[in-house]
C-alpha angles and dihedrals in degrees: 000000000000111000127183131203107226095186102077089015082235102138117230118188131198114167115200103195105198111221095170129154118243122279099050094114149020115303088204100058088041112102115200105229111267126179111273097000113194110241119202129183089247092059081073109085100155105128091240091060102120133150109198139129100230093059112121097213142038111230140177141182116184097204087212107149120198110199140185122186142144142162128205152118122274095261099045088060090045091060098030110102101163112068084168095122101029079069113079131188118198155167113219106189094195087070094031109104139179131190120181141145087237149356096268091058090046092058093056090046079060097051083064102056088047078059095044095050097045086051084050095057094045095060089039084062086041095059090040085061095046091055095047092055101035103044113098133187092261102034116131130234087262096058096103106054096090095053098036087053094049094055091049095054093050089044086064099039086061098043092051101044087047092049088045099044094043092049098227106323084303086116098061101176099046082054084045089055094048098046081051099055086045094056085049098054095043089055085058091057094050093135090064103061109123103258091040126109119237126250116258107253118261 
């Protein structure tokens, strides 16, 4: 969650970053991450969504969900190579919220969720990787943690230096130039969508 206070123009940021399992909330209103979604103001159903002039902050919460989850015995996880599908990147539009003083600042807000999903799903591909390349026979059900925790931590760094930078979405081609950079790197990692096999390793 970024919020801005509009009153004295300073920016103050606090990012809440959502790592849920799944079932939190409504499967209907969660939306499975696709390439170039098309977000709409009503995609956002958190309570506090409100686009009015009188509102004293700019908030928003992107709703973007990274999970990891899986369920087997023991030998079917010391067999098991390919976690592509047990990651999961998804909206969920009863946390997404938007506050702005009109519908030109929302949709930059927006612009800024598109970003934020598509991030997501970069570092989603990117623990997918690590687990690929890191999982062995005798690995135990721990074995992810580490690497699930340092692609979180990068994935934060990133959102909250591009929020801040871009100051909120008001600088439209510097967010451009770094969603771009994002697309670019998830096609790399083609191999690590969710419902991708994995390459043989070398």
């Amino acid at each position: 969650m970024w919020t801005r206070d509009i009153n004295n123009m300073s920016t103050k940021l606090l990012f809440l970053f959502l790592i849920l399992t799944n079932g939190l909330f409504s499967q209907v209103n969660t939306i499975e991450w696709e390439p170039d979604y098309d977000f709409k103001i009503e995609d956002f159903q958190g309570t506090k969504t409100a686009i009015k002039k009188d509102i004293d902050k700019v908030l928003v919460q992107s709703g973007v969900i990274l999970d990891f989850e899986f369920q087997m015995s023991n030998v079917e996880f010391m067999f098991t190579k390919n976690f592509n599908s047990k990651v999961s990147c998804t909206f969920h539009k009863d946390a997404a919220v938007i506050m702005a003083t009109d519908s030109l600042a929302a949709e930059r807000l927006i612009a800024l969720v598109k970003f934020d999903f598509d991030l997501s799903e970069l570092y989603a591909r990117k623990i997918r990787k690590e687990l690929f390349e890191n999982k062995k026979t005798f690995s135990n059900a721990t074995f992810f943690q580490p690497y699930f925790d340092k692609m979180i931590t990068e994935r934060n760094k990133i959102s909250s230096r591009v929020y801040s930078e871009t100051d909120f979405g008001n600088e439209a081609a510097m967010l451009e130039k770094e969603h771009e950079i994002v697309k670019k790197e998830i096609n790399a990692l083609s191999d690590f969508c969710k419902r991708c096999k994995s390459p043989k390793k070398p």
